[in-house]
C-alpha positions in Angstrom: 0.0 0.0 0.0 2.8 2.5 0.8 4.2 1.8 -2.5 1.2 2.7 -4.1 1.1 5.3 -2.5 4.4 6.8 -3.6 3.7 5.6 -7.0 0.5 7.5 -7.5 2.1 10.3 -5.8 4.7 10.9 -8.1 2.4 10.3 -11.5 0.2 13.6 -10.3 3.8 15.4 -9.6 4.6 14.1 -12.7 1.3 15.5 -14.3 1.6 18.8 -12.6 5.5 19.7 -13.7 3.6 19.1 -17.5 1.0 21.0 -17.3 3.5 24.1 -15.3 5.8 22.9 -18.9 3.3 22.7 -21.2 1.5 26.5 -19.7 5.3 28.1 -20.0 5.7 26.7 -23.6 2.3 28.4 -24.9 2.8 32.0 -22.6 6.9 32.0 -24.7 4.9 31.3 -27.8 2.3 33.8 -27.0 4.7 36.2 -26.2 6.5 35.3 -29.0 3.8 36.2 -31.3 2.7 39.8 -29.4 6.3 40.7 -30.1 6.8 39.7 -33.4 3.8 41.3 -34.5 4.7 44.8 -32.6 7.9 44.6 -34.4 6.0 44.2 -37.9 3.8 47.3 -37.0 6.9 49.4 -36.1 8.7 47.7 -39.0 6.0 48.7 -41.0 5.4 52.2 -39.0 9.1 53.0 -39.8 9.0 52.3 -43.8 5.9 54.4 -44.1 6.9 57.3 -42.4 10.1 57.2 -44.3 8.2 56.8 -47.8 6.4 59.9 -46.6 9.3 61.8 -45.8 10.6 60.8 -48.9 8.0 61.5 -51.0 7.6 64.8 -48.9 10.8 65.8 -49.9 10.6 64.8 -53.4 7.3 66.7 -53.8 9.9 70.0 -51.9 12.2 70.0 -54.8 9.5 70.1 -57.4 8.6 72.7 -55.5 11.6 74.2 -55.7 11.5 73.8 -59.1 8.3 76.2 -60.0 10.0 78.9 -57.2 12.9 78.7 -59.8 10.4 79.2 -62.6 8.5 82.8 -61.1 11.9 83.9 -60.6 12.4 83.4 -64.1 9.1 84.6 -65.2 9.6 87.7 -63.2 13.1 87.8 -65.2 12.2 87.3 -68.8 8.5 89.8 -68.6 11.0 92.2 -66.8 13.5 92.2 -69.8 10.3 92.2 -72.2 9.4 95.8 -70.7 12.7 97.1 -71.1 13.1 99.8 -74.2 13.6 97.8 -77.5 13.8 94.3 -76.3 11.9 91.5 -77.8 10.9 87.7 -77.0 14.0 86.8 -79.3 16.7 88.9 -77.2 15.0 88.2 -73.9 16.1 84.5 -74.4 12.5 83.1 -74.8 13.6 80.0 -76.6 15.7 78.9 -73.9 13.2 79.9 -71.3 10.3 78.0 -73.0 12.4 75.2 -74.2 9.9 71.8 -74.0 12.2 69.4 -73.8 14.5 68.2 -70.4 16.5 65.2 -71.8 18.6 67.2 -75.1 22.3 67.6 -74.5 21.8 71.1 -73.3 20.0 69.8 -70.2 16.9 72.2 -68.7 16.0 75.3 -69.8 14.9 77.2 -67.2 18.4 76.2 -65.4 20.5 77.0 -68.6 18.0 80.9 -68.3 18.5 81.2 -64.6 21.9 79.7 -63.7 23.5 80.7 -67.0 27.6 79.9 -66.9 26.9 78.4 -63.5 24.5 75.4 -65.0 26.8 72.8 -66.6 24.1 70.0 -67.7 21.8 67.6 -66.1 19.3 67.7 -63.2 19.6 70.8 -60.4 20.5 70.0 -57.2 18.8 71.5 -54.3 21.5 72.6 -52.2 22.0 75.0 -49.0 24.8 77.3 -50.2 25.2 79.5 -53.0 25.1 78.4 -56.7 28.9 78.0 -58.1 30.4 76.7 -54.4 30.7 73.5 -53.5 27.8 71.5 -53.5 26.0 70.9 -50.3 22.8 68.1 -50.7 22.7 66.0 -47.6 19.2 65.2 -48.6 19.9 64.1 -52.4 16.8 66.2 -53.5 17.1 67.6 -57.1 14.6 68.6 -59.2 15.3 66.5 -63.0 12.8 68.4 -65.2 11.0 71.9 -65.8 9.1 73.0 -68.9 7.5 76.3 -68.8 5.0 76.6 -71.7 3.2 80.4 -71.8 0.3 78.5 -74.5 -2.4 76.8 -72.6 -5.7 75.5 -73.3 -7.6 76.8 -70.7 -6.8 79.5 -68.0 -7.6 78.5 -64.5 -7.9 80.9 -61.6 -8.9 80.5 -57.4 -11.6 83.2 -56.2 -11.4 84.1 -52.7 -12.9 86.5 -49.9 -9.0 88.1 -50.5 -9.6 88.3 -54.0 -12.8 88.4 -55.5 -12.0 89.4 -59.2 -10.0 89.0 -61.4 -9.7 89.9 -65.3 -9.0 87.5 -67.4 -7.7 88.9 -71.1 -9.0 86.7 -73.8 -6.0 86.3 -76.0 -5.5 83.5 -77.8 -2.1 81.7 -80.0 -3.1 81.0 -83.7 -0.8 78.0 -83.9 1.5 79.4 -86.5 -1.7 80.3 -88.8 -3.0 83.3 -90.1 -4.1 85.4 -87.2 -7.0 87.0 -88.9 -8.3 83.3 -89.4 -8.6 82.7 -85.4 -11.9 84.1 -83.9 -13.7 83.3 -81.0 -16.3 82.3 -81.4 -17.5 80.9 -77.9 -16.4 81.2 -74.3 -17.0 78.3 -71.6 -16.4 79.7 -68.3 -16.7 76.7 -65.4 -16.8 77.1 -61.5 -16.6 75.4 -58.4 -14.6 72.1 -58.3 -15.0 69.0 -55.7 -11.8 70.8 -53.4 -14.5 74.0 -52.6 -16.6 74.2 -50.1 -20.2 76.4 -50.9 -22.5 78.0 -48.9 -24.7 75.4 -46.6 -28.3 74.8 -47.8 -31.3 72.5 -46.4 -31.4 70.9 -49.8 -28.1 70.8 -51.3 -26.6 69.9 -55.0 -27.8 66.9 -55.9 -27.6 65.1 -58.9 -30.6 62.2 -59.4 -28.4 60.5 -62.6 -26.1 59.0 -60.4 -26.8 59.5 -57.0 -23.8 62.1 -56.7 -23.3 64.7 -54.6 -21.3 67.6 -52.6 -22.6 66.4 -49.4 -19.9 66.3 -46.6 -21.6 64.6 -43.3 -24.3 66.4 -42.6 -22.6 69.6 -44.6 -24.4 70.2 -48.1 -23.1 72.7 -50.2 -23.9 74.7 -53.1 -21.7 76.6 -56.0 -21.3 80.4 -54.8 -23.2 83.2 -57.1 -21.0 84.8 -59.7 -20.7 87.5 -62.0 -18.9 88.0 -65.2 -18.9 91.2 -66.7 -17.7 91.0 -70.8 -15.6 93.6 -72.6 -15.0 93.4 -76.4 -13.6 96.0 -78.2 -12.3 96.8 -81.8 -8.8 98.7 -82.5 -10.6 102.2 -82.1 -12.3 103.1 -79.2 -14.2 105.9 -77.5 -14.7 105.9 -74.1 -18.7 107.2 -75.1 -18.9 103.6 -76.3 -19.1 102.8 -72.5 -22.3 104.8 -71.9 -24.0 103.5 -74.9 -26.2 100.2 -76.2 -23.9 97.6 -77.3 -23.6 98.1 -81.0 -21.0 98.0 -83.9 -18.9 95.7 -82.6 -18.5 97.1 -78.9 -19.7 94.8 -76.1 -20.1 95.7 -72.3 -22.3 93.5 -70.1 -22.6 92.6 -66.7 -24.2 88.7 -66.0 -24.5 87.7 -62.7 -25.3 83.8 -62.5 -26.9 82.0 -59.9 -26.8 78.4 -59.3 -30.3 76.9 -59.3 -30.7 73.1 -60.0 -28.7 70.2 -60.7 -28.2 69.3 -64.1 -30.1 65.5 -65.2 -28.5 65.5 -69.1 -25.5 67.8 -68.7 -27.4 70.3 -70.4 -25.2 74.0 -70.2 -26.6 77.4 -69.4 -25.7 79.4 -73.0 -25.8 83.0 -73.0 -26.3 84.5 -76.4 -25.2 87.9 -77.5 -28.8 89.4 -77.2 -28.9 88.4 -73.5 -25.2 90.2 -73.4 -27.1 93.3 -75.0 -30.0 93.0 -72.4 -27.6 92.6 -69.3 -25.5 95.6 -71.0 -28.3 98.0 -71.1 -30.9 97.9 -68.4 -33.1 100.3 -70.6 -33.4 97.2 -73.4 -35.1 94.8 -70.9 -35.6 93.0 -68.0 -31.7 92.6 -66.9 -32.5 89.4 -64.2 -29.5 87.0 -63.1 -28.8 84.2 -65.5 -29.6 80.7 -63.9 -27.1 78.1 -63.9 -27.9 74.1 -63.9 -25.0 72.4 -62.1 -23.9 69.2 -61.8 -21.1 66.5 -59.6 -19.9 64.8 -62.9 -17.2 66.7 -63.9 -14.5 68.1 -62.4 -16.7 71.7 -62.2 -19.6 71.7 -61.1 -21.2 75.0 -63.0 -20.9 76.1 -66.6 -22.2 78.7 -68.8 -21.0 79.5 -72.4 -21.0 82.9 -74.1 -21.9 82.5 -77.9 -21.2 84.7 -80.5 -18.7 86.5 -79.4 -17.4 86.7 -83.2 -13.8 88.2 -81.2 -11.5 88.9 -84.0 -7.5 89.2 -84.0 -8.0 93.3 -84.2 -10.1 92.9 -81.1 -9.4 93.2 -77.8 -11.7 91.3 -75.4 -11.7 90.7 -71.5 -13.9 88.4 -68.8 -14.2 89.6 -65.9 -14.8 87.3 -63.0 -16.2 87.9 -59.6 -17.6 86.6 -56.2 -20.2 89.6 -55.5 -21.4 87.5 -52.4 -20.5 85.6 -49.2 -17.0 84.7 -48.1 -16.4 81.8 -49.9 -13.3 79.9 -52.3 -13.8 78.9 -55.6 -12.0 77.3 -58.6 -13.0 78.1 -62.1 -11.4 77.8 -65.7 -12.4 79.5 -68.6 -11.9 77.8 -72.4 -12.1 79.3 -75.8 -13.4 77.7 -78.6 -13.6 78.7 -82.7 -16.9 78.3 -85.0 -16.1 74.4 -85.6 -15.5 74.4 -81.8 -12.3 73.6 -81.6 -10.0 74.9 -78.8 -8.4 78.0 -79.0 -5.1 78.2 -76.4 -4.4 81.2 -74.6 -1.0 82.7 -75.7 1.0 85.0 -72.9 -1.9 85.4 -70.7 -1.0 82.2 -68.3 2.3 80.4 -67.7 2.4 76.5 -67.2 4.8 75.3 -64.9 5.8 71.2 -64.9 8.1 70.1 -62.8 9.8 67.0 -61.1 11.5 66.5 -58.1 13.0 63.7 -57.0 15.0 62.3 -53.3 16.8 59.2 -53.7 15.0 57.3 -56.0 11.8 58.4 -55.4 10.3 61.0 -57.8 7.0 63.6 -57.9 5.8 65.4 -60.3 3.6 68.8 -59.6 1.7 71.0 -62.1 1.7 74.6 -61.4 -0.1 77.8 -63.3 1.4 81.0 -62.9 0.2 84.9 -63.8 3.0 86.7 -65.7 0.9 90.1 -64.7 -1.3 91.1 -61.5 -4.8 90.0 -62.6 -5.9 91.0 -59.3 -5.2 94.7 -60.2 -8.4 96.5 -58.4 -11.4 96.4 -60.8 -14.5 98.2 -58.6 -16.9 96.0 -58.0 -19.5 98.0 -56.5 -20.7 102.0 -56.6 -19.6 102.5 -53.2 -18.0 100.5 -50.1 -17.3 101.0 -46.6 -13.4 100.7 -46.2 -13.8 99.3 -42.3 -14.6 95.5 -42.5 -15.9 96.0 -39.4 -18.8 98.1 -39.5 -17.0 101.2 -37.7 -17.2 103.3 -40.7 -21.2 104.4 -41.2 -23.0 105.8 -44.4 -25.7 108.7 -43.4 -27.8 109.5 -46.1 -30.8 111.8 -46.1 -34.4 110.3 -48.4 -36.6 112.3 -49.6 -40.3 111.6 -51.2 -41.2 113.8 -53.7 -44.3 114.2 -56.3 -43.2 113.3 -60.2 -40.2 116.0 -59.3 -38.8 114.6 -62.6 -40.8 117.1 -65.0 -42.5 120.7 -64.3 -45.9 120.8 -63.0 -48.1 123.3 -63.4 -49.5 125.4 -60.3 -53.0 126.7 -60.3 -53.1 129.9 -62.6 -51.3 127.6 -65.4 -47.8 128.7 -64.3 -44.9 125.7 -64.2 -43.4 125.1 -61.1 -40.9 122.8 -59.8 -42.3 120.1 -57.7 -41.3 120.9 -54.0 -39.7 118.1 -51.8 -42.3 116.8 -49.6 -40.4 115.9 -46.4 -37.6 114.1 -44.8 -37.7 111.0 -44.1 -34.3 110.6 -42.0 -30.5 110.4 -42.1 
C-alpha cells in the first residue's frame, strides 16, 4: 500500500510539472507572437513614415522647381518691358524650351543659372550656386518645362480676391491670325476641393446619386458674376455709356446656381442676352440661372456665344464673387466656329516640374500669372473701407411728387415740384 502510494504520488507530480511545462511553452509562444507582431507594426510604421518623408521631400524639390520658374518669369517679362527688347533677345527659346533630356539639359536652369549650369538635373543645395555643392538630402529637381500657350486659364476666387480679369487672347498655332476668332467662351466654377454655402437641400444630382454632401454639410456653388468687354482697335470711351452696337460689347451677368443638371445640359448666354444685361433700358436685366452638376471636375458652366472676337479685337472676362466669403476654382476655355480649342498665348504660364529624393520622384503641375490680374477692378458704386462696421454711411431720403418734370401750379404757371419731407438720415 505505501508503495502505491508513492507511486501515485509521483504520477500527479509528474502531471503537474507538464501542465506548469506545457503553460510556460504556450505564454513564450504567445509572447513570442505579441512581439513579433509589434515589431512588424513598427517595421512597417518606420517604412511608411520614411516613404512619406521621402515622397515629402521629393514633392519639396518640385517645389523648388516652380519657385525657380516665377523667378524666371519675373526675369524674362521684366526684360520684355525694357526699351527695345523682344521675345527673341530676352532669351525666350531657352526659357520655354519643351524638352529636359537634349544635350543642353533644362532650360529654365540654362535661363537662370547661365555659366553656373553645366548639364543635367539641379540640385537642391543649401549654399550658393557656383560653391561647393551641399545636398545632404539628395533632392534635385530633373525636369522643368515652362509653356506660356495653354488650353484653358484657370484661376482661385477668394474672400481676399474676388476678381479678377481675365484677357481673352489666344495663339493661332502658327496660322493666319486674322483666321482665329472666338467664337464661344465656356467659363466653369466650383470644383470637388471647394466648399459652398450650406443649404437645407443641397446639389444633388438624381443620374447618379452624386453629390457635394460632406456629413451632414451640403453645399452649393457660390453666385458669380462676369462682366464681358470686347472692343475693336478704335475706341471711345462714349462707347461705355452707350447700347452695345457695332462691334462694342459691355455686359454685366450675374449667375446663380439653381438646379442640378439630369443631361448635362449647359446654361448658353447668347449675345442678345449680353445686349440686355449691358443695357438695363433694353429689358428686364435678371441674373442668369445656372444648372449644375457633380460629374465633372466643375460643377457650373455657362458659355457665351457669338462672341465673333477677331484678331483686331481686344476682349476681357471679368470674373467675380459679389457675395459671401467663400473659395472657388473656375477655368475659362475658348473655342472657334467648328469648336475647336483656341489656347491662350502670354496670358497664363504653365509650370511642370519634377523632383525627385533618392529614387523616389513627384511630379507637380503649377499655373502661374505673368501680370497682376488681381489689379483693383471696382466692384460696387460704393463701399465702406472698415470690415468692421465702424465706418457708417448717413444719407438723407426724400419723397417727392413726379419732381422729374415741371408741373403746373393753379393759374397755369410751371413750377418745380417741391420736396415733400424728410424721411431721416
Amino acid at each position: 500500500m505505501a508503495i502505491n502510494k508513492i507511486i501515485k504520488s509521483k504520477i500527479s507530480a509528474s502531471k503537474k510539472g507538464a501542465v506548469s511545462l506545457y503553460i510556460v511553452v504556450f505564454t513564450t509562444i504567445l509572447f513570442g507572437v505579441i512581439a513579433l507582431s509589434f515589431l512588424r507594426i513598427v517595421l512597417s510604421e518606420s517604412s511608411s513614415t520614411s516613404h512619406d518623408d521621402l515622397s515629402r521631400s521629393a514633392y519639396d524639390a518640385a517645389m523648388a522647381g516652380v519657385e525657380d520658374a516665377k523667378t524666371a518669369v519675373n526675369k524674362y517679362y521684366s526684360c520684355l518691358a525694357s526699351a527695345g527688347k523682344t521675345p527673341a533677345t530676352c532669351d525666350y527659346v531657352v526659357l520655354f524650351d519643351d524638352r529636359c533630356d537634349n544635350s543642353d539639359g533644362i532650360g529654365l536652369a540654362r535661363y537662370l543659372y547661365k555659366d553656373n549650369y553645366t548639364g543635367g538635373e539641379v540640385l537642391i543645395q543649401q549654399n550658393s550656386v557656383g560653391s561647393s555643392a551641399d545636398n545632404n538630402s539628395n533632392q534635385a529637381y530633373t525636369c522643368v518645362i515652362l509653356s506660356d500657350v495653354v488650353q484653358d486659364y484657370r484661376g482661385t476666387l477668394t474672400s481676399d480676391t474676388r476678381t479678377k480679369v481675365v484677357p481673352l487672347r489666344i495663339y493661332d498655332g502658327g496660322t493666319d491670325a486674322s483666321s482665329a476668332t472666338i467664337q464661344k467662351v465656356d467659363f466653369e466654377w466650383f470644383s470637388s476641393l471647394n466648399e459652398g454655402t450650406e443649404r437645407p437641400d443641397g446639389l444633388f444630382n438624381t443620374d447618379n446619386g452624386l453629390s457635394f454632401e460632406s456629413d451632414t454639410n451640403k453645399t452649393v456653388p457660390p453666385t458669380i458674376q462676369l462682366t464681358y468687354i470686347k472692343v475693336g482697335p478704335n475706341i471711345n470711351i462714349d462707347n461705355f455709356h452707350q447700347a452695345n452696337s457695332n462691334g462694342f460689347e459691355y455686359s454685366t451677368m450675374v449667375i446663380i446656381p439653381n438646379g442640378q443638371s439630369q443631361n448635362g445640359a449647359t446654361t448658353v448666354i447668347s449675345a442678345d442676352d449680353r445686349a440686355r444685361a449691358g443695357n438695363i433700358s433694353a429689358g428686364v436685366n435678371s441674373p442668369f440661372g445656372a444648372t449644375c452638376s457633380t460629374t465633372k471636375e466643375f460643377a457650373c458652366k455657362v458659355s457665351l456665344n457669338e462672341t465673333n472676337i477677331g484678331a483686331n479685337e481686344t476682349a476681357f472676362l471679368i470674373v467675380s464673387l459679389p457675395y459671401k466669403e467663400t473659395v472657388s476654382d473656375f477655368a475659362v476655355t475658348l473655342y472657334d466656329g467648328d469648336s475647336k480649342v483656341l489656347p491662350f498665348e502670354g496670358v497664363q504660364i504653365s509650370v511642370d516640374s519634377t523632383g525627385r529624393t533618392d529614387t523616389l520622384v513627384r511630379r507637380v503641375e503649377s499655373r502661374l500669372d505673368p501680370a497682376d490680374l488681381f489689379f483693383p477692378y471696382p466692384q460696387y458704386a460704393l463701399e465702406l473701407s472698415n470690415p468692421d462696421g465702424g465706418d457708417a454711411l448717413k444719407k438723407n431720403f426724400w419723397i417727392t411728387a413726379n419732381c422729374w418734370f415741371s408741373q403746373p401750379s393753379t393759374g397755369g404757371v410751371a413750377t418745380q415740384c417741391n420736396n415733400n419731407g424728410n424721411i431721416g438720415g
